[in-house]
C-alpha positions as MATLAB code, in Angstrom:
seq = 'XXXXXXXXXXXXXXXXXXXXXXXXXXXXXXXXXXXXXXXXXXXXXXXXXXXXXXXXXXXXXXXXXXXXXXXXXXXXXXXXXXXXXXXXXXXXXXXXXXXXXXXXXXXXXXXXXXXXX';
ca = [
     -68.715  110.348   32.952;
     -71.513  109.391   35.059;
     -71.367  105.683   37.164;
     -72.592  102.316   36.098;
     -75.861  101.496   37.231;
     -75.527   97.674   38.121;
     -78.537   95.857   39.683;
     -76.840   93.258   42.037;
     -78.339   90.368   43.790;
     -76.774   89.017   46.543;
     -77.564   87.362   50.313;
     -77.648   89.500   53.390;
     -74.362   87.866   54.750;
     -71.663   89.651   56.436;
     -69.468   89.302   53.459;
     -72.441   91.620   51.201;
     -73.730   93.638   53.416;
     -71.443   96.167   53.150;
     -72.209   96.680   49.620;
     -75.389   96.394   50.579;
     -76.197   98.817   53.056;
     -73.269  101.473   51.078;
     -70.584  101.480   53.642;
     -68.126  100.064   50.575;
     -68.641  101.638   47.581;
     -67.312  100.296   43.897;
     -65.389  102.966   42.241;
     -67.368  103.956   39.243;
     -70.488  101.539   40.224;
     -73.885  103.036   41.472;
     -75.366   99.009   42.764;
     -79.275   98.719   43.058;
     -79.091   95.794   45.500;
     -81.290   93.297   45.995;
     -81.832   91.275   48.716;
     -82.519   87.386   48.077;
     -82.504   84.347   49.372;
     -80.329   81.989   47.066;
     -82.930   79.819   45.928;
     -84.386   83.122   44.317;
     -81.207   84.268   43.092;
     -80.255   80.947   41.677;
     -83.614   81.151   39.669;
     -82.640   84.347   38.155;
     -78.860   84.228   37.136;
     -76.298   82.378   37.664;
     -74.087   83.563   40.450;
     -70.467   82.148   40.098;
     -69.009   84.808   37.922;
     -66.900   87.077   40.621;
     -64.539   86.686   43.146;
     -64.247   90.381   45.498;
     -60.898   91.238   45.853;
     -59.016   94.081   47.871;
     -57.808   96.519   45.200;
     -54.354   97.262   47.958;
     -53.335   93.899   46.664;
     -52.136   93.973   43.442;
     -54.223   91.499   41.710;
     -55.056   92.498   38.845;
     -55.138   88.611   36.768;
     -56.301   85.306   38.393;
     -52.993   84.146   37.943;
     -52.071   87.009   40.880;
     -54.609   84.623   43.026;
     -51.693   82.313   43.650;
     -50.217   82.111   47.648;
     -53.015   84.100   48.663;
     -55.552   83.657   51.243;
     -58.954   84.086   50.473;
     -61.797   83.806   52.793;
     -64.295   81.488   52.705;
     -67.662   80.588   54.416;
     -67.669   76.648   53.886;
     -64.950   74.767   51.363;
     -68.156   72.462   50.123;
     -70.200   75.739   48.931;
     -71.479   74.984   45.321;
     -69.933   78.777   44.925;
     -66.768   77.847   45.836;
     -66.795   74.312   44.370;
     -67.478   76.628   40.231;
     -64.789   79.368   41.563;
     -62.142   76.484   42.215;
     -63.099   74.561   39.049;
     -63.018   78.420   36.820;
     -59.730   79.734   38.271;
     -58.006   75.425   37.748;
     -59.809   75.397   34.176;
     -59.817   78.491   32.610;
     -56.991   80.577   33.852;
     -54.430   77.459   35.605;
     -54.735   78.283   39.145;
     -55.127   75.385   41.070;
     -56.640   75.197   44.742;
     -53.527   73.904   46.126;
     -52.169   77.542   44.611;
     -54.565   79.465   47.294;
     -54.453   79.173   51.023;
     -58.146   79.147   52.130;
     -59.336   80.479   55.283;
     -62.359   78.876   55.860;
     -64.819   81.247   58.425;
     -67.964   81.834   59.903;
     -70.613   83.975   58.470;
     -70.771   86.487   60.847;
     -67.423   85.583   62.817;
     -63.900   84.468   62.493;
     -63.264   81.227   64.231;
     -60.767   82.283   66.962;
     -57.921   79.724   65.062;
     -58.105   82.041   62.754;
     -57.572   84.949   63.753;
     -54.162   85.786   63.339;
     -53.860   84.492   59.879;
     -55.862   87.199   58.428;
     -54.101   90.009   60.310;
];
């Protein structure tokens, strides 16, 4: 069975660029990326449908979310504002479930560090 050919639009962040530039590949998933600036991605679909996960894990449900940490560029982030809202609403995780790590977007602030090790 051949791959999915998926056009994806995304920012060139640190987070993206990985898929991006091929150096992570999607199992099963041939991307076409585009890069866009978000006001040109926010004209052309609406962007808060995914959260990336590490398939070593074990999530496999949002539920599975719960006492994790996930990474974050700013709390505030109208991205993160919809993901909080979906995962409270629509599956009953609330933010208080999660531990965010809140990080820069090329760097890790040096406090931390350790928490994602």
């Amino acid at each position: 069975m051949s791959n999915l050919k998926l056009s994806i639009a995304i920012g060139d962040y640190d987070r993206t660029r990985p898929i991006a530039d091929g150096s992570v590949k999607n199992d099963g998933v041939d991307p076409t990326c585009s890069l866009l600036s978000p006001e040109e991605m926010f004209f052309r679909a609406f962007r808060h449908t995914s959260i990336y996960i590490r398939t070593d894990r074990g999530i496999k449900k949002p539920q599975d979310l719960k006492g994790k940490r996930i990474g974050i560029a700013e709390y505030q982030l109208s991205a993160n504002v919809w993901v909080r809202g979906i995962l409270e609403d629509g599956f009953g995780v609330k933010p208080s479930d999660i531990v965010w790590i809140r990080g820069g977007m090329d760097t890790v602030p040096p406090d931390y560090s350790s928490a994602l090790i």
